[in-house]
C-alpha positions, 0 to 999 in steps of 0.5 A: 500500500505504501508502494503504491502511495508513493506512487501516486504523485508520478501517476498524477503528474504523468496522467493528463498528458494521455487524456483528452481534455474532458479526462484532464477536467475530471482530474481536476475536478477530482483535484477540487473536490478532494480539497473539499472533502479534507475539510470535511474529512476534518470536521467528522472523521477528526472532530466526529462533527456531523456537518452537511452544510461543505457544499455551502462553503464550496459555494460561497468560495466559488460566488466570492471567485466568480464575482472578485475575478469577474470584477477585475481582481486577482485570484489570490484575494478570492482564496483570502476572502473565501478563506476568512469567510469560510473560517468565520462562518463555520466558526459560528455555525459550530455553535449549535455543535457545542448544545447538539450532537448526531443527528441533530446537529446534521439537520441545523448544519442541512437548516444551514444549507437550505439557507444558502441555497436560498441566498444564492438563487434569490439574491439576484442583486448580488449572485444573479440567481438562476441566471448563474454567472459566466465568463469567469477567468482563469488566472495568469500566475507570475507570466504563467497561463492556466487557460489551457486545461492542463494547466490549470489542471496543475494548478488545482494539483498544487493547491491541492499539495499545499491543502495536503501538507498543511491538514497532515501537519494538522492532523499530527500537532496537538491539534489534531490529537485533540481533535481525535479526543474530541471524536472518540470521546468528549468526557474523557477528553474534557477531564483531560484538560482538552478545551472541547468547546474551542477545538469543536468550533475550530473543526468546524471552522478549518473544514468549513474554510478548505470548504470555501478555497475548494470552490474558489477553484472550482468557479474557473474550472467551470467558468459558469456557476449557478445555485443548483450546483451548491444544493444539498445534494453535493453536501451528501456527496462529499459526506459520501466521499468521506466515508466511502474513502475512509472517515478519520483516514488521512487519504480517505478524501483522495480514494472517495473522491476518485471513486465519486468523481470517476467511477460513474464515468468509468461506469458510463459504458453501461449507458442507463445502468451505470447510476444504479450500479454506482449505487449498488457499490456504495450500499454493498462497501458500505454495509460490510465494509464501514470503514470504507475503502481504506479500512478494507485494504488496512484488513486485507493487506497483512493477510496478503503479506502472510501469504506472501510470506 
């Protein structure tokens, strides 16, 4: 596993120069939505916070892009305001986290989402509304053109990096150890000394604001947004994403969003079956093996390795 691990950054790199420019737009995508999902990945498979509310962060970055760029303003500001917005905002939604759990506390983070989705397609002064908002460019960084797929590809694949690098510090600083207390018991760890009111609003806040530099991407990728793409659906999505790749796992985020943004394209030769085989495959992993993709490969690779041996 650690073979292939390694691996991955030459896959990664060497991919787009065999695909054509639909292939390179989903690898971006994958990019895009992997970012979002680390956020999320910090919030419920770290912190063990429900939150269905990363697909409005992911819009409210993408709205803060669309609108920034569209203005004449640089890229780099839209990361720095969707950031700050993002972190803000998930600051006080983790509020209701601190009187809530479960399932409650999922519905106020969807109550959360709903709100969103209405701002976005009624505000029309402000987002447009349902006539969305086109012509968003890609960014010209230090002489260098993301205008080509490929290249902004590249793009999407360093920040990307850079999100990596940042959560794996993250995760294994006190904080994220806290964060782990956190989930596997907030008692236990607030008899510890643990601050669980302060490390709860800061899962949320962290996740929420890799939420909102995921969609500062994701507006130039498409050049087009609208509200629907920010509805609830994409919450669920990448809650998907996170437990399918495996909830509390560092790439836990990189294997559920290539199975979320791949397989059902991979799956396309069966023409009107590929849905329902993608589901067939989520409910099946999902019920016998919880722990997800990776948490399956953690159980079979010591066998394979005694039988090896």
């Amino acid at each position: 596993m650690k073979k292939a691990l390694l691996l991955l950054p030459i896959v990664l790199v060497a991919a787009p120069y065999a695909l054509k420019p639909y292939g390179i737009y989903l690898l971006s995508l994958w990019a895009v939505m992997t970012i979002a999902a680390i956020g999320l990945n910090l919030t419920l498979g770290y912190a063990g916070q429900i939150s269905l509310a990363q697909a409005s962060f992911v819009g409210i970055g993408a709205y803060t892009a669309a609108l920034l760029t569209t203005n004449g303003w640089p890229l780099a500001l839209a990361f720095i305001v969707a950031a700050v917005l993002g972190f803000t905002i998930g600051w006080l939604l983790g509020y209701p986290a601190l009187r809530v759990a479960h399932h409650y506390l999922a519905f106020v983070t969807l109550s959360f989402g709903t709100l969103v989705f209405l701002v976005l397609r009624n505000e029309e002064w402000l987002t447009k509304g349902v006539y969305g908002i086109s012509g968003i460019p890609r960014p010209m960084i230090l002489g260098w053109s993301t205008k080509a797929p490929i290249d902004f590809y590249f793009f999407c694949l360093a920040v990307l990096a850079l999100v990596s690098l940042a959560a794996g510090w993250l995760i294994h600083s006190p904080w994220g150890r806290a964060f782990t207390a956190l989930r596997e018991n907030p008692v236990r760890a607030l008899s510890l000394g643990v601050d669980t009111r302060r490390y709860t609003l800061m899962a949320f806040a962290l996740g929420s604001a890799l939420g909102g530099i995921a969609g500062v991407l994701y507006a130039p990728l498409v050049q087009f947004i609208e509200p629907t793409a920010f509805a609830v659906g994409l919450s669920f999505n990448l809650l998907l994403m996170v437990i399918v790749g495996g909830s509390g796992r560092f790439y836990g985020p990189f294997v559920g969003a290539a199975v979320s943004v791949l397989l059902p394209e991979w799956l396309r030769f069966s023409q009107g079956l590929y849905l329902m085989i993608y589901a067939i495959f989520v409910m099946v992993l999902l019920a016998f093996f919880p722990s997800g993709l990776l948490g399956l490969a953690e159980s079979l690779w010591p066998r394979s390795s005694k039988s090896r041996a």
